[in-house]
C-alpha positions in Angstrom: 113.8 100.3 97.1 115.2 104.2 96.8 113.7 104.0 93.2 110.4 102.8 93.8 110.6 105.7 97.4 111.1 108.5 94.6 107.8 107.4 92.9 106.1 106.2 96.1 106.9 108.5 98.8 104.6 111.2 97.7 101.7 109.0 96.6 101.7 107.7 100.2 102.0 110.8 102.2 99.4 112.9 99.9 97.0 109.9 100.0 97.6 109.5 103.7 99.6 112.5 105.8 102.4 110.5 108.0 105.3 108.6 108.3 106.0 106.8 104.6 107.4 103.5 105.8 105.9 101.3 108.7 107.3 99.5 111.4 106.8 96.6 113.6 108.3 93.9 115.6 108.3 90.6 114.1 109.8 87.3 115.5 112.3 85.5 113.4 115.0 82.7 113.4 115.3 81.2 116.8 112.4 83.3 117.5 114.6 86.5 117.7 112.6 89.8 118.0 113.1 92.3 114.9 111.9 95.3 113.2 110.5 94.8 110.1 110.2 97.7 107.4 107.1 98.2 104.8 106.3 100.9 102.4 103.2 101.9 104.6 99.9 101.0 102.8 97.3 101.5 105.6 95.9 104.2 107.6 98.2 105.6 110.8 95.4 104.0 113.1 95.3 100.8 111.7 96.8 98.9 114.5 94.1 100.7 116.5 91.3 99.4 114.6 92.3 95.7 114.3 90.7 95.1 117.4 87.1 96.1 116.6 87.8 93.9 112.6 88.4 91.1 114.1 85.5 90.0 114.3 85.9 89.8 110.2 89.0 87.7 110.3 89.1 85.1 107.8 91.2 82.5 109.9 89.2 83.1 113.3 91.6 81.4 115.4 93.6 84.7 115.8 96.8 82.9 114.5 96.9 85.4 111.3 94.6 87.9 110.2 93.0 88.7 107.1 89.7 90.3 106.0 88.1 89.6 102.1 88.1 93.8 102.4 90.1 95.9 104.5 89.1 99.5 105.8 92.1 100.3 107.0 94.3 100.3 103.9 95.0 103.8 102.3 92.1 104.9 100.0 89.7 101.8 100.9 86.6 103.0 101.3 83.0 101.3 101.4 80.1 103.3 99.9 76.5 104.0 100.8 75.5 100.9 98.8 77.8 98.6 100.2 80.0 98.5 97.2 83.6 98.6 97.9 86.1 101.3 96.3 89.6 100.6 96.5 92.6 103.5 96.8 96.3 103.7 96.6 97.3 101.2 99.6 95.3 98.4 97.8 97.5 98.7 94.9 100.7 98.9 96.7 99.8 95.7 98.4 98.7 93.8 95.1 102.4 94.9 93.4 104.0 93.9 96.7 105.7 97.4 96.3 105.0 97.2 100.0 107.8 94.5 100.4 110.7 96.1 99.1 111.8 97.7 102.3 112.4 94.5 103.7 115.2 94.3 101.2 117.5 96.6 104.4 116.0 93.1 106.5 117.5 90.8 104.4 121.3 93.0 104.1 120.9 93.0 108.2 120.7 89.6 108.1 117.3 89.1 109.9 115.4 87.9 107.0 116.4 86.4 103.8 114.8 86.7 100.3 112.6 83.0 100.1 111.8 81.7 103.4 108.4 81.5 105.7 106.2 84.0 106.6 106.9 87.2 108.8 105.2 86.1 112.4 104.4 88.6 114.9 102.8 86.9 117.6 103.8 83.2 118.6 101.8 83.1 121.8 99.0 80.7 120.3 101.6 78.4 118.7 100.8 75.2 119.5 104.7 73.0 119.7 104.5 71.9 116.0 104.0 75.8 114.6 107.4 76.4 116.4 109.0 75.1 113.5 108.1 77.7 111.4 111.2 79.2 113.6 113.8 77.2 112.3 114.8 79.6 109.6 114.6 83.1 108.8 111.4 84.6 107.3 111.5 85.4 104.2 110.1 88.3 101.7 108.6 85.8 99.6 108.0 81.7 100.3 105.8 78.7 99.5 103.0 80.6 101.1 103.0 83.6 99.3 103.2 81.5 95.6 100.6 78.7 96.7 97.7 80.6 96.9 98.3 83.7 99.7 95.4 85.1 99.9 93.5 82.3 99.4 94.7 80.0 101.9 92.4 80.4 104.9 93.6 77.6 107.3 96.8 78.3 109.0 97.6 74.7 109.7 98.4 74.5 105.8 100.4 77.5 106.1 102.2 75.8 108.4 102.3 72.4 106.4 103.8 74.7 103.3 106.5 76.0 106.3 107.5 72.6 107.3 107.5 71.1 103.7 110.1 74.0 102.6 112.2 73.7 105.7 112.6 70.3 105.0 113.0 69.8 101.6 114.9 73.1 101.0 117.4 73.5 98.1 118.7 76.3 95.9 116.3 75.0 93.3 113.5 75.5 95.2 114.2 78.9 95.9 114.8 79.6 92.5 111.4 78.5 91.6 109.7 80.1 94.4 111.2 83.1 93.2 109.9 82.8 89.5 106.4 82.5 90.6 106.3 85.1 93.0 107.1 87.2 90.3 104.2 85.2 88.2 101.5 85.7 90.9 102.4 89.6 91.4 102.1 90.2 87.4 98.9 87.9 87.9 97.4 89.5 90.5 98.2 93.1 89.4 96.5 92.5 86.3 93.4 91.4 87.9 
C-alpha cells in the first residue's frame, strides 16, 4: 500500500485537489460499525450527488448501488454527444488499486482478506441478508470473482454470501484469491 501511495498519491490529488484516501463507516462482523479505508477514486462531493443518481441504480431496491457509468469517479466525464470519457478514478477502480488500503482493515482485525462484501447500510435487510454478518467482510470474496459488476440482483449476492459462509475452507479461499487476481488482469486489459 505505501508503494502503490508513492505512485498514486499525486495522480489523485492533481487529478482531483483533496484528501488522497477515503473514509466511511461500514458494518462488519456481528454487525460492528467500522471505518473503512480506500485510495480515493471519486470526486470530494460524491456522497453528495448519490442522491440525485439514484435514480440510475442498477439494483433499484436501494440494497447496493451501481450505475453502468459513474459521474462522480475522478476524470469521468460525459461529452456533448453523449459518449463517455473515462479518467484516472476509473482506472484505479478497474486495478482495484483502490482496495489496498483496506490491507490496515484486515491488520486491525475488522476485515480479513476473502470474505463478503463491505455493507454500509443494513436497514433494508430483510432476516435472511443478516447472514451476510456472520463473518468479517472481506477485500475480495465470491462476489467480487463471480461476476461483480455484472451481477445486478442482490439476492444472488447474497446467495454467493451464504454459499461461502457455509461451505468455507482454506481451499476456497485460496481459489478465490487466484481469480481475483485473474478478473483484475482481465478486466484491466479490457
Amino acid at each position: 500500500t505505501c508503494i502503490i501511495f508513492i505512485f498514486i498519491a499525486p495522480v489523485i490529488y492533481i487529478s482531483s485537489p483533496g484528501p488522497i484516501f477515503f473514509s466511511q463507516e461500514r458494518i462488519g462482523k456481528n454487525g460492528k460499525k467500522f471505518k473503512i479505508y480506500k485510495f480515493r477514486s471519486m470526486y470530494m462531493d460524491a456522497e453528495a450527488r448519490k442522491a440525485e443518481l439514484m435514480k440510475d441504480n442498477r439494483l433499484g431496491d436501494g440494497k447496493m448501488f451501481k450505475l453502468d457509468f459513474d459521474p462522480r469517479v475522478i476524470g469521468n466525464k460525459i461529452l456533448p454527444d453523449g459518449s463517455h470519457k473515462t479518467g484516472i478514478g476509473d482506472f484505479i477502480r478497474r486495478t482495484s488499486l483502490d482496495e489496498f488500503p483496506q490491507f490496515f482493515n484486515v491488520l486491525k482485525g475488522d476485515m480479513s482478506i476473502v470474505g463478503t462484501p463491505l455493507i454500509s447500510e443494513t436497514n433494508l435487510y430483510e432476516l435472511h441478508h443478516k447472514a451476510r454478518l456472520a463473518i468479517k467482510p472481506g477485500i475480495t470474496g465470491m462476489w467480487q470473482v463471480s461476476g461483480r459488476s455484472d451481477i445486478t440482483d442482490f439476492e444472488e449476492v447474497v446467495r454467493l454470501d451464504r454459499e461461502y459462509i457455509s461451505n468455507w475452507n482454506i481451499g476456497m479461499d485460496i481459489k478465490i484469491l487466484v481469480k481475483t487476481v485473474m478478473v483484475v488482469l482481465k478486466e484491466d486489459g479490457s
